[in-house]
C-alpha positions as CSV (number, residue, x, y, z in Angstrom):
1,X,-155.0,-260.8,51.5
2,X,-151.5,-259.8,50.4
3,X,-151.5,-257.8,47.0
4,X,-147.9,-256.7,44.8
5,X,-149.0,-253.5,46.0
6,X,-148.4,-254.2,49.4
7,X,-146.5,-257.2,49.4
8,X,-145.7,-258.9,52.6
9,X,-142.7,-260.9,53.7
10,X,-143.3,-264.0,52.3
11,X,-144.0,-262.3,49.1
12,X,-140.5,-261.4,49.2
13,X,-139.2,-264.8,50.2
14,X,-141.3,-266.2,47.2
15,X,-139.5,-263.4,45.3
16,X,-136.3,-264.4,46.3
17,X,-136.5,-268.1,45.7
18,X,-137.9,-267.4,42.3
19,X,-134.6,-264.7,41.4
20,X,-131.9,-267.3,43.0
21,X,-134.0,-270.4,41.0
22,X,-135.5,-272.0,44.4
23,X,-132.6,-273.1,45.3
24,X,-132.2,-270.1,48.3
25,X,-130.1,-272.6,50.4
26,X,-128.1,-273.8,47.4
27,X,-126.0,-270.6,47.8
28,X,-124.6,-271.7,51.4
29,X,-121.2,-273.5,51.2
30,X,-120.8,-272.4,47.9
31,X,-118.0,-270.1,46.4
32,X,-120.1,-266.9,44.6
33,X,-118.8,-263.7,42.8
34,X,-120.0,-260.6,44.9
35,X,-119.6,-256.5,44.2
36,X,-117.9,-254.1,46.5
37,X,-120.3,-251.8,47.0
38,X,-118.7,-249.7,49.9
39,X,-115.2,-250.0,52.0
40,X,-116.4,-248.9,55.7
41,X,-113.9,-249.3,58.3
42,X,-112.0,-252.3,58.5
43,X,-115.0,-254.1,56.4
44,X,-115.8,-254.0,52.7
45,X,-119.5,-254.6,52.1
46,X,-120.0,-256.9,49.0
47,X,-123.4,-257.8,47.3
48,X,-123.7,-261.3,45.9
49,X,-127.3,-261.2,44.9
50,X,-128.5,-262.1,48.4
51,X,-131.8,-260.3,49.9
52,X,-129.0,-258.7,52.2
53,X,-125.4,-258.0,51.6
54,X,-122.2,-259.5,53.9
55,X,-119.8,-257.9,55.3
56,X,-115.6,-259.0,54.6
57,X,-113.2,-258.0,56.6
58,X,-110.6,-256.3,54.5
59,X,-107.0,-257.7,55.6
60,X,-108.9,-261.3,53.9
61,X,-107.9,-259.3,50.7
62,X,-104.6,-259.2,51.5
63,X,-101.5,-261.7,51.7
64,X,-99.7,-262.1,54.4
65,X,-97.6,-258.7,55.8
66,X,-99.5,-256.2,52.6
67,X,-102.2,-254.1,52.6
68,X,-105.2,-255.1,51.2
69,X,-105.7,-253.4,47.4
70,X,-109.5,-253.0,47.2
71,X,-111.9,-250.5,46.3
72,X,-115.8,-250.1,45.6
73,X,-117.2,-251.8,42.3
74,X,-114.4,-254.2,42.2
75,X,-115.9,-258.0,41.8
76,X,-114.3,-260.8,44.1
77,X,-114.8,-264.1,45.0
78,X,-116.3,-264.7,48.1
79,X,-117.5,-267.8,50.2
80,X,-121.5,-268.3,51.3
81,X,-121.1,-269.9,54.8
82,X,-124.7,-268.6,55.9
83,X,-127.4,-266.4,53.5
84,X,-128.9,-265.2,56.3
85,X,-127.2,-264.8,60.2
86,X,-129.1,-263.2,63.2
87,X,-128.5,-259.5,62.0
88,X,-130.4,-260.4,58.6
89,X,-126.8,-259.9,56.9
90,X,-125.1,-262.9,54.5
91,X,-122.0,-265.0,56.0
92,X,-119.2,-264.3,53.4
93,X,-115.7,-265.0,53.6
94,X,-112.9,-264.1,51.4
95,X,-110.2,-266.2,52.9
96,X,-112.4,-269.5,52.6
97,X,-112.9,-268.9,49.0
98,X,-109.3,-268.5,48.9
99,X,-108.7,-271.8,50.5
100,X,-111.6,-273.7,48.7
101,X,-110.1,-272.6,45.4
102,X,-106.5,-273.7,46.3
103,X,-107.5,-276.9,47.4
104,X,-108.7,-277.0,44.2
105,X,-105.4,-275.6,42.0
106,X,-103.3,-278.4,45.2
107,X,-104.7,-281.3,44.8
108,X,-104.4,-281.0,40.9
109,X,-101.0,-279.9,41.2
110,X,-100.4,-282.7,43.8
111,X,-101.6,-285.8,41.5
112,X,-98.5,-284.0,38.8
113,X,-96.1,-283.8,41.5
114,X,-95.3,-280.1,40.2
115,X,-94.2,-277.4,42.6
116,X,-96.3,-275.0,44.1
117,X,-95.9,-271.5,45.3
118,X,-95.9,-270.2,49.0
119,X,-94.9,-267.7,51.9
120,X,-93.8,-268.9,55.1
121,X,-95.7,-266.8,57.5
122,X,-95.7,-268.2,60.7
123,X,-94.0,-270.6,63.5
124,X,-96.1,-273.7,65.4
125,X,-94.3,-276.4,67.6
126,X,-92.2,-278.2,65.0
127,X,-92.0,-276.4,62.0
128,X,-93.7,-273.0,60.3
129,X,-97.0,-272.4,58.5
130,X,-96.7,-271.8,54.7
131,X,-99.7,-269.9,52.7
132,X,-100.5,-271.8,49.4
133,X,-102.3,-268.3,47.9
134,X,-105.3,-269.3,50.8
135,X,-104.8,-273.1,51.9
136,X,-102.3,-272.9,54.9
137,X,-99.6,-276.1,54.8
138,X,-97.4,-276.9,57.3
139,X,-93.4,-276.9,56.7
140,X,-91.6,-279.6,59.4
141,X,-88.3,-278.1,60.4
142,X,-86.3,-280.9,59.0
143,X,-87.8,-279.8,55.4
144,X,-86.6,-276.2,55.7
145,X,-83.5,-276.3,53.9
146,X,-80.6,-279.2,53.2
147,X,-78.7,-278.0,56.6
148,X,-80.2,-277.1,59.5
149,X,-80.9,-273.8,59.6
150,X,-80.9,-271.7,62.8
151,X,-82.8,-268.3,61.6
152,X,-85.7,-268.7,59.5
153,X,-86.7,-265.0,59.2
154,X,-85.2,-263.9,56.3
155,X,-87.1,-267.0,54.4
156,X,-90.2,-265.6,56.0
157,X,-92.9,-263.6,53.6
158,X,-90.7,-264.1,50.8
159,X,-92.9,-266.4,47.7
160,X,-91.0,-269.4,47.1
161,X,-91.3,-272.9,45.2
162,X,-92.6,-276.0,47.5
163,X,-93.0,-279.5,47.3
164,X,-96.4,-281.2,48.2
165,X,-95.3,-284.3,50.6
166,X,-98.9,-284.8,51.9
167,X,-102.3,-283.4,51.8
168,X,-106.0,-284.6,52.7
169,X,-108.8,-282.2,52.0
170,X,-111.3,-283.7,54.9
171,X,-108.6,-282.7,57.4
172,X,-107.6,-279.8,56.0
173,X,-104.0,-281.1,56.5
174,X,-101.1,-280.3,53.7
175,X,-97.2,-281.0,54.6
176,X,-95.0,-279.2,52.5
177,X,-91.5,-279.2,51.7
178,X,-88.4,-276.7,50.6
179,X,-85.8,-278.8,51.2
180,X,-86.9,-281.7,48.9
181,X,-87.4,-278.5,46.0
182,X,-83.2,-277.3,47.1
183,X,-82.2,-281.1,46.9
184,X,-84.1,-281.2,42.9
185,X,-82.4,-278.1,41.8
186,X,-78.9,-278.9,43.4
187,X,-79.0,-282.7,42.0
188,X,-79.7,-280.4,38.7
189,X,-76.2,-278.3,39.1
190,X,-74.5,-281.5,40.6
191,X,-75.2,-283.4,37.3
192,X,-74.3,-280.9,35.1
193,X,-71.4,-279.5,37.6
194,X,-69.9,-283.2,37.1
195,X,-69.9,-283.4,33.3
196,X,-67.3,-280.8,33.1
197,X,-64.9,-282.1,35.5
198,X,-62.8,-285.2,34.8
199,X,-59.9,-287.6,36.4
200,X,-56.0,-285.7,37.2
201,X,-58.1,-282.0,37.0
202,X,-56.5,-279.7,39.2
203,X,-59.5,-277.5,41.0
204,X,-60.0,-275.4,43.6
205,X,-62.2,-275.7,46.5
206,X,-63.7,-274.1,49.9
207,X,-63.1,-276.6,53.1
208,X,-67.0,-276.6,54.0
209,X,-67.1,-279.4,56.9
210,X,-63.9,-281.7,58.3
211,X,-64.4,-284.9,60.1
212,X,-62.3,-287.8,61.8
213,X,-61.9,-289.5,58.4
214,X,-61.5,-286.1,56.0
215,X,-63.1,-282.8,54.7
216,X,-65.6,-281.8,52.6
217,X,-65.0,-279.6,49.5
218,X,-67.2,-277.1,47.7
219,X,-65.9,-277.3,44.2
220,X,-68.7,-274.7,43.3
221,X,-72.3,-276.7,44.1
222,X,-70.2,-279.9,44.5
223,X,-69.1,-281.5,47.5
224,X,-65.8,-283.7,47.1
225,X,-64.4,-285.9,49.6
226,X,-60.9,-285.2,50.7
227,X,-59.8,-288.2,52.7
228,X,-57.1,-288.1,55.4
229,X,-54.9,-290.4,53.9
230,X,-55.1,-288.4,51.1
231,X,-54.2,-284.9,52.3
232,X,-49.8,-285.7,52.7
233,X,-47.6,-288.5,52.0
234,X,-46.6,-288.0,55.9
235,X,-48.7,-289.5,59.1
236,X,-52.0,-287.0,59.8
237,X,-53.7,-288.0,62.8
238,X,-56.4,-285.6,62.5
239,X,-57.6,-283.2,59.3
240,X,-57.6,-280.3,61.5
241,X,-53.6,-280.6,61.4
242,X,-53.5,-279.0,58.2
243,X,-57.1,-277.2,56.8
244,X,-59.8,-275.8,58.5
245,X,-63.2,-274.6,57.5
246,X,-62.8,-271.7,54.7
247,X,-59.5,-272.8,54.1
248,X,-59.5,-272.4,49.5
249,X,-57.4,-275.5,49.1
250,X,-56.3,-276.6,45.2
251,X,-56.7,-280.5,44.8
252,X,-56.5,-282.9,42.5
253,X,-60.2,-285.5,41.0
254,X,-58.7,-288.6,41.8
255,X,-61.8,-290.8,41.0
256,X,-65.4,-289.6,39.9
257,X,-68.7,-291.9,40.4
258,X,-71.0,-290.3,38.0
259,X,-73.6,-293.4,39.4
260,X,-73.1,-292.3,42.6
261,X,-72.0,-288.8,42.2
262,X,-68.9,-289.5,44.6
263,X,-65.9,-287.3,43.8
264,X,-62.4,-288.3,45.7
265,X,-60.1,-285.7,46.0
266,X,-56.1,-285.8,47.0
267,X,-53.8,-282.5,48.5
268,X,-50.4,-284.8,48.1
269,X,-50.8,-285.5,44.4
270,X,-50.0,-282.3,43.9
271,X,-46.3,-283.1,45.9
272,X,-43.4,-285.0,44.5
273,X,-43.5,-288.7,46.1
274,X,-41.4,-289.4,47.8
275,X,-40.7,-292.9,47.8
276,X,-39.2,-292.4,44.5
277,X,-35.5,-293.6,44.9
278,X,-36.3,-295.0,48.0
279,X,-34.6,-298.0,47.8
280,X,-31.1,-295.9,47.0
281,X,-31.9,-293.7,49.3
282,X,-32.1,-296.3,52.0
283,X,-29.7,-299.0,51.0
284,X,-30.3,-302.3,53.3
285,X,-27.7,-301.9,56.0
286,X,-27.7,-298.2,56.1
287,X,-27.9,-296.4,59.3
288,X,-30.1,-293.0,59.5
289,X,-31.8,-291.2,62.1
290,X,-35.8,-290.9,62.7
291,X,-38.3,-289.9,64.3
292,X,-40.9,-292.1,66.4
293,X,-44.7,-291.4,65.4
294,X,-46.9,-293.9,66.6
295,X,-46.3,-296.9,68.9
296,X,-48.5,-299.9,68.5
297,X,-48.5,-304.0,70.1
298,X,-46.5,-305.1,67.7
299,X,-43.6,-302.5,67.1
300,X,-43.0,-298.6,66.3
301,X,-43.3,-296.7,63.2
302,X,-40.1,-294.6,62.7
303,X,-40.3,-291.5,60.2
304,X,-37.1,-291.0,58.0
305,X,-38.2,-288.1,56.5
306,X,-42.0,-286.3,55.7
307,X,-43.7,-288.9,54.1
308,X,-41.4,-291.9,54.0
309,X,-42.2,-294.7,57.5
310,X,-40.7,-297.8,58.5
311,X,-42.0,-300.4,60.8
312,X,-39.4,-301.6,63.6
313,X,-41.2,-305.2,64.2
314,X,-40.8,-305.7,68.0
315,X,-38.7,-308.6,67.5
316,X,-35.8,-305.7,66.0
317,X,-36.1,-303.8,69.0
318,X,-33.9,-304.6,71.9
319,X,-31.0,-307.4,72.3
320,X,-32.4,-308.1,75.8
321,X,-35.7,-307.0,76.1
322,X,-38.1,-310.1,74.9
323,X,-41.5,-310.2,75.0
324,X,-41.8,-306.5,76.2
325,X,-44.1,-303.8,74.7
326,X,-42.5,-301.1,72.4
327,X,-43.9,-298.8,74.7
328,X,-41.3,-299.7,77.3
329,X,-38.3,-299.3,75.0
330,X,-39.7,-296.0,73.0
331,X,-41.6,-293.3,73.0
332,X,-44.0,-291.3,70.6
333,X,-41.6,-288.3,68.7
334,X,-38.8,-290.0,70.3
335,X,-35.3,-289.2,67.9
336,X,-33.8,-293.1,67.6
337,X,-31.1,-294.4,65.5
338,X,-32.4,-297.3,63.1
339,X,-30.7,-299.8,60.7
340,X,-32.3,-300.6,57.2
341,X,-33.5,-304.6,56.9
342,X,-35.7,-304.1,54.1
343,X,-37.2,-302.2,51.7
344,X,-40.4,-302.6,48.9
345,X,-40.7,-299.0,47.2
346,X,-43.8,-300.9,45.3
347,X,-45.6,-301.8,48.8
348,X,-43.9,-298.5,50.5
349,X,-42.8,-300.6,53.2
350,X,-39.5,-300.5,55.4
351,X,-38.3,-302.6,57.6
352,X,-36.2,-301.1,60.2
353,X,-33.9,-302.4,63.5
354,X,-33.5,-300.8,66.3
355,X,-31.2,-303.0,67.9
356,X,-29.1,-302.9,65.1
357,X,-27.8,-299.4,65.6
358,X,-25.9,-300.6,68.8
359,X,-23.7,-303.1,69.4
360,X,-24.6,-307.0,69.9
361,X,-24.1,-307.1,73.2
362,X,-23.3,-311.0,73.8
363,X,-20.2,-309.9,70.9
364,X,-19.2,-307.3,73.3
365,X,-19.5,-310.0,76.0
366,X,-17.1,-312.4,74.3
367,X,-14.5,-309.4,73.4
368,X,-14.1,-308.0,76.9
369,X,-14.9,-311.8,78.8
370,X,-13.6,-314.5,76.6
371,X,-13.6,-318.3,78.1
372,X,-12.1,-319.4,80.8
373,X,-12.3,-315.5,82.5
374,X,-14.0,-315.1,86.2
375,X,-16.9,-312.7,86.2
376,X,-19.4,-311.6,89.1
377,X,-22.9,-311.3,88.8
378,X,-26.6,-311.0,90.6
379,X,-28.9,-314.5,90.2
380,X,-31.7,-313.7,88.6
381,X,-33.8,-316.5,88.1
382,X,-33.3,-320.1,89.5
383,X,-34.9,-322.8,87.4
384,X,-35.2,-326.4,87.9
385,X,-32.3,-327.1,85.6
386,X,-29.6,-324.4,86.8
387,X,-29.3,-320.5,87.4
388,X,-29.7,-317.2,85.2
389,X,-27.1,-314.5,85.9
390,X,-27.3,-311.1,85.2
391,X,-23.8,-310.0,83.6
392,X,-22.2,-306.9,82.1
393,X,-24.2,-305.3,79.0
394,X,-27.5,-306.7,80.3
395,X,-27.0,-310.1,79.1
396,X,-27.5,-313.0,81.6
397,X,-25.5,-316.4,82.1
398,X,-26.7,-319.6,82.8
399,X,-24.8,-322.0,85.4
400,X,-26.4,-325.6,84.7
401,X,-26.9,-327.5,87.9
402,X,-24.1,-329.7,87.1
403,X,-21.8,-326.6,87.3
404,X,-22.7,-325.5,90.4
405,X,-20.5,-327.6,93.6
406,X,-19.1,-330.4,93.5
407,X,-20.1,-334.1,95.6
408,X,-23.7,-333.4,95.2
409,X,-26.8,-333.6,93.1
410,X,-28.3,-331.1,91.1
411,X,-30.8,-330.4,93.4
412,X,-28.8,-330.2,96.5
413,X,-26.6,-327.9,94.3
414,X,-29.6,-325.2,93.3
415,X,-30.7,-325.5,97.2
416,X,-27.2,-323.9,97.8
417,X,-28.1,-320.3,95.8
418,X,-31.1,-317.9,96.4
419,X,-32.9,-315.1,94.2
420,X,-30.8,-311.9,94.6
421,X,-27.4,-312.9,95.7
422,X,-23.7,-312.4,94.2
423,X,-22.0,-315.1,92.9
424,X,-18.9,-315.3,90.7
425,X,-18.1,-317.8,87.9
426,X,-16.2,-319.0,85.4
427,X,-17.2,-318.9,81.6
428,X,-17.6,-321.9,79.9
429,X,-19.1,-320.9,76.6
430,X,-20.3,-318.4,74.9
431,X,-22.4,-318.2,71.6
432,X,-23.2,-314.8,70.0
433,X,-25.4,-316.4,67.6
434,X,-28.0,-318.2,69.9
435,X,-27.5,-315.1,72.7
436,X,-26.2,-318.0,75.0
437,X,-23.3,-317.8,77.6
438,X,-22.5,-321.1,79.9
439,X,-21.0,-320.2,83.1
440,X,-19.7,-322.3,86.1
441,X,-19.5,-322.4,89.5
442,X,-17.9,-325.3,91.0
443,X,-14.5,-324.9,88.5
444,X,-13.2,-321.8,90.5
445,X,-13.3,-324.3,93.7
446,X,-10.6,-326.7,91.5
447,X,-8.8,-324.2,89.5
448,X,-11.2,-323.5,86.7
449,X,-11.1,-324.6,83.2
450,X,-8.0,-326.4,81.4
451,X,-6.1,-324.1,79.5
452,X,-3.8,-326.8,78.5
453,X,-5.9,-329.4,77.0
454,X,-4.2,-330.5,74.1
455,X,-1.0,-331.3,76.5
456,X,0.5,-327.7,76.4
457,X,1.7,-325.8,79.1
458,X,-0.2,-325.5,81.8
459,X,-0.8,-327.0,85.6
460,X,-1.2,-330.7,86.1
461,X,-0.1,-333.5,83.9
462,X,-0.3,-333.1,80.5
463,X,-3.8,-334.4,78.9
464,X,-3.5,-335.3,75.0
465,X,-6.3,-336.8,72.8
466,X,-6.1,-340.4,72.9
467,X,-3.9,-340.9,76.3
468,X,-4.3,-342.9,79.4
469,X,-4.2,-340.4,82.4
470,X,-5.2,-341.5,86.3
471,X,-8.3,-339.3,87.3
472,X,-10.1,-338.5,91.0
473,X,-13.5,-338.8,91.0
474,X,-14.7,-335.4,91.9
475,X,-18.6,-336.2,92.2
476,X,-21.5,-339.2,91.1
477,X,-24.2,-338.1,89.3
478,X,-26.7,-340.0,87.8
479,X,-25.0,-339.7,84.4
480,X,-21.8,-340.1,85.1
481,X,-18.6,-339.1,87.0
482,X,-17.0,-335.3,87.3
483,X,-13.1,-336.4,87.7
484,X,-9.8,-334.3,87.6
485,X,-6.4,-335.6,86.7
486,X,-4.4,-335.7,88.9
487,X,-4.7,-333.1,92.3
488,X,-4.4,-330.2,90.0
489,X,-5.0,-331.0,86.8
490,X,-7.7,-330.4,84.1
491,X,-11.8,-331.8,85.3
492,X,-13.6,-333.5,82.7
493,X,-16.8,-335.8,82.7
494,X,-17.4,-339.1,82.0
495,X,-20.8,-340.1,80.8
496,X,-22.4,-343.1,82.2
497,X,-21.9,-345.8,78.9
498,X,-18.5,-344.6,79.3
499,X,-17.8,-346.5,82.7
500,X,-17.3,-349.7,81.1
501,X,-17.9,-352.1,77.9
502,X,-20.8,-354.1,80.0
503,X,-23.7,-353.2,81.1
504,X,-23.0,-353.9,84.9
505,X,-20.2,-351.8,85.0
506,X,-22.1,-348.6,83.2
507,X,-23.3,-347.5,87.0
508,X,-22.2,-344.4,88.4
509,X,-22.8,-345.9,92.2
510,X,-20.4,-348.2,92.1
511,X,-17.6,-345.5,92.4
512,X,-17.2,-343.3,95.3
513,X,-15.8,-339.8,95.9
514,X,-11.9,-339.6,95.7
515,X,-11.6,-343.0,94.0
516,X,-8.5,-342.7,91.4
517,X,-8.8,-345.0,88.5
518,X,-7.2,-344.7,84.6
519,X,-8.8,-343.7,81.9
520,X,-9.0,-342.4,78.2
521,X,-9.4,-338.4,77.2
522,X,-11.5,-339.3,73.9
523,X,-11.9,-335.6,73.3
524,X,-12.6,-331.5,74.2
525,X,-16.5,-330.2,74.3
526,X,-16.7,-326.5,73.3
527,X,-15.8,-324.9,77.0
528,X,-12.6,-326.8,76.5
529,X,-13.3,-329.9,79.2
530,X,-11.8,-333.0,78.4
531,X,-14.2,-336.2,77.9
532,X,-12.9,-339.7,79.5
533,X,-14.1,-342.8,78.6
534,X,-13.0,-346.4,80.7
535,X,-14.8,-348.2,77.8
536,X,-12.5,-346.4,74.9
537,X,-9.2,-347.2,77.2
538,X,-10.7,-351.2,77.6
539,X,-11.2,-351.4,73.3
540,X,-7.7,-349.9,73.1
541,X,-6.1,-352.2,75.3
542,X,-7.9,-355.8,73.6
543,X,-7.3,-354.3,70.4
544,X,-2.7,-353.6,71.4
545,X,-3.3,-357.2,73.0
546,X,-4.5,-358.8,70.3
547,X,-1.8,-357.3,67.9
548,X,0.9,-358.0,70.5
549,X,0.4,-361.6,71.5
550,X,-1.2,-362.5,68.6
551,X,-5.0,-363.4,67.3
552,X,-7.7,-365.5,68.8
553,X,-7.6,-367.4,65.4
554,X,-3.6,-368.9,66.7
555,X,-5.8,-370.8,69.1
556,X,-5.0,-368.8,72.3
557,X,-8.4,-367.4,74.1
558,X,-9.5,-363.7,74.7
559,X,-8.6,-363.9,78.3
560,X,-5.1,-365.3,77.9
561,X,-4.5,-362.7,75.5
562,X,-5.6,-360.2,78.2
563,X,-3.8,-362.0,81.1
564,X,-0.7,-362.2,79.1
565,X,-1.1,-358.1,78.6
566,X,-1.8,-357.4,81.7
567,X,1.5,-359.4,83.6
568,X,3.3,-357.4,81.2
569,X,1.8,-353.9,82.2
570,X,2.0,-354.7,85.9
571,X,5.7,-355.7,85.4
572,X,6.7,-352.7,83.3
């Protein structure tokens, strides 16, 4: 029988349930003040009241990269994982009374959404470990800082203000983050950075990033956005033409979003503009010299001078050229002579010729190759109604398939000229205006055109408006006749109602090749060819009949009329 004298080991267990309240087991997973009671080693031994003390490895007194400032007597905090392990000494732990007391201090601070205090301490795939004064977090890489940042160690063991994104105490799992702290405190400065600048302020700035579109500028905590268009009145292609990164650059608040916090900056507000006098500057009509900067489908862009571009529309840029790219006719930083068209200082737009600056070559033409001249030339195209021919100045000539030979059809007269070949011809016609110039084969074979129409000097009987001459037929076409008068004289055409007052006389067929017969010159088309007509000379005649041997109202028919008119024609 156990006595207090000699107590045995239950008697101390009964002991030590009654001191600790009989609740001996209560004390595990509990968070307990202790006493140092002696430093040994590495270890510090601390008595919490326990039938045995624990033992605490001293670097749990510590934070992160410091020595641990601990000495004998000192009361901590410790955690009670076990009372009792296999060497009869309590479990304690420092570091999870540490954490169990921050989860605590987090998850209030969590539910405010205030920031908390840590050291970044360590690197795991995907980010770095952050000590919450005992609860480890975990900081992703993305939430280090605003901008990817390449070296993290000098942000590492230094205390610093995070942001809780996420925590859950069962998992032991906190996600932290910096960035969204740097982002608070720099919205902060950007707010109050904003209400001290204003529209037309002159500032400077540091170039801190430059893109396709423009550069970012520091104006001291405040990014603005310096766009491209906005860096010279001339053409930039890229930023990089005129700043680069750390350039200080002075530009001007265009436009400030205080919503958005969206600043616009401009470099060439600061210049003089200058499309200011443009329009006397460049007077319409005005010749100047340029500069070619960019080539696009549907013309060039010419620049008179830095900051001032005209369009040359590709309809302005050659006399000849059609339908061609401005590619083929110019090239980028090209020097090219230009004519004004048009100018709209308001719209900054010019319009500018290019083929204006030289001269119209279908006037040249006329000047050096007037009508009735011979000139030589390659076919270019044949088409089913005639022939193109290339000509001096780069202007071509079309031969219609009328002009081409004489005594045959339009068709037999193309089949007689190929792709490539020399011919010479005659000009017929030329007008600057509509860039056309008639030309003709077949009138070098009979002596070309009249130059006598009007009954001047010249070969062959004279041909007046209005007279009766003899002609040859020189070929039937379907509508009409090409004659001559005479064996030498001027050609002309009649046109097929012209052949006769009825109907059954108005057919080409019925006259053949060489047949001579009289009739009327009613006129001159614009190459200079006289126009017959058998019909005009029939009307004439009734109408001198009627007035000579009287009326049909005396009684006397139309055909004794004409019978008595034409005795007295056969016998003059």
């Amino acid at each position: 029988m156990a006595t207090m004298a000699n107590p045995t080991r239950e008697d101390f267990a009964a002991l030590l349930n009654q001191t600790l309240g009989g609740e001996n087991e209560g004390f595990e997973g509990r968070v307990v003040k202790g006493t140092v009671t002696a430093i040994e080693n590495d270890m510090a031994v601390i008595d919490v009241g326990l039938k045995s003390e624990g033992r605490v490895a001293l670097r749990e007194f510590a934070a992160p990269g410091q020595k641990a400032d601990l000495k004998v007597g000192d009361e901590v905090e410790v955690y009670v994982d076990r009372v009792e392990n296999v060497h009869g000494e309590a479990m304690l732990s420092r570091d999870r009374a540490r954490r169990e007391a921050a989860w605590d201090k987090l998850e209030a601070e969590f539910g405010q959404s205030t920031r908390v205090e840590g050291v970044i301490f360590g690197r795991v795939k995907g980010g770095f470990t952050v000590d919450l004064n005992g609860a480890v977090a975990f900081l992703p890489g993305s939430q280090v800082d605003i901008r990817p940042v390449r070296d993290v160690t000098p942000l590492m063991d230094i205390p610093q203000p995070f942001q809780i994104l996420k925590m859950d105490r069962r998992r032991g799992n906190i996600v932290v983050s910096r960035r969204a702290v740097l982002e608070e405190t720099r919205a902060e400065q950007r707010s109050g950075l904003i209400q001290s600048l204003a529209e037309g302020q002159v500032i400077e700035g540091v170039v801190k990033n430059i893109t396709d579109y423009g550069a970012f500028v520091d104006l001291g905590g405040i990014d603005g956005l310096l766009h491209v268009t906005d860096l010279s009145y001339k053409r930039v292609g890229h930023p990089n033409e005129m700043i680069n990164i750390g350039d200080v650059v002075k530009v001007q608040i265009i436009r400030i979003n205080k919503d958005t916090q969206r600043i616009s900056l401009g470099m060439k507000q600061l210049e003089s503009d200058p499309w200011e006098g443009a329009a006397v500057k460049y007077p319409i009509g005005g010749k100047f010299s340029g500069r070619v900067t960019n080539i696009t489908e549907y013309g060039a862009f010419v620049e008179l001078e830095a900051g001032i571009e005209g369009l040359v529309h590709v309809s302005e840029m050659s006399w000849t050229k059609k339908n061609v790219h401005p590619g083929k006719i110019v090239s980028t930083s090209q020097e090219v002579d230009v004519v004004i068209l048009e100018v709209d200082a308001d719209k900054r737009r010019i319009s500018l010729g290019l083929k204006q600056a030289i001269n119209n070559p279908w006037d040249s033409f006329a000047e050096q190759h007037p009508i009735g001249s011979t000139v030589e030339g390659e076919v270019k195209n044949a088409t089913e109604f005639g022939l193109f021919i290339g000509l001096d100045g780069d202007v071509d000539g079309m031969v219609h398939m009328s002009d081409i030979a004489w005594g045959v059809t339009g068709e037999e007269a193309l089949a007689l000229h190929h792709k490539g070949e020399t011919v010479k011809a005659i000009v017929l016609d030329i007008d600057a205006e509509k860039e056309r110039i008639s030309l003709g084969i077949k009138q070098l074979e009979r002596g070309g055109v009249s130059s006598a129409p009007a009954g001047g000097e010249g070969a062959g009987p004279k041909v007046n408006k209005n007279a009766v001459v003899t002609v040859t037929v020189m070929a039937v076409t379907d509508g009409g006749l090409d004659v001559q008068v005479g064996d030498d004289g001027a050609i002309g055409f009649i046109k097929r109602n012209d052949l006769g007052r009825d109907r059954d006389e108005q057919r080409p067929e019925r006259f053949q090749v060489g047949q001579k017969f009289d009739a009327m010159v009613t006129g001159f088309d614009r190459s200079k060819k006289p126009t017959f007509s058998i019909k005009a000379m029939q009307i004439a005649e009734e109408k001198q009949a009627v007035a000579q041997y009287g009326s049909s109202d005396s009684g006397a028919s139309l055909g004794d009329i004409l019978g008595e008119a034409l005795k007295a024609r056969q016998n003059s």
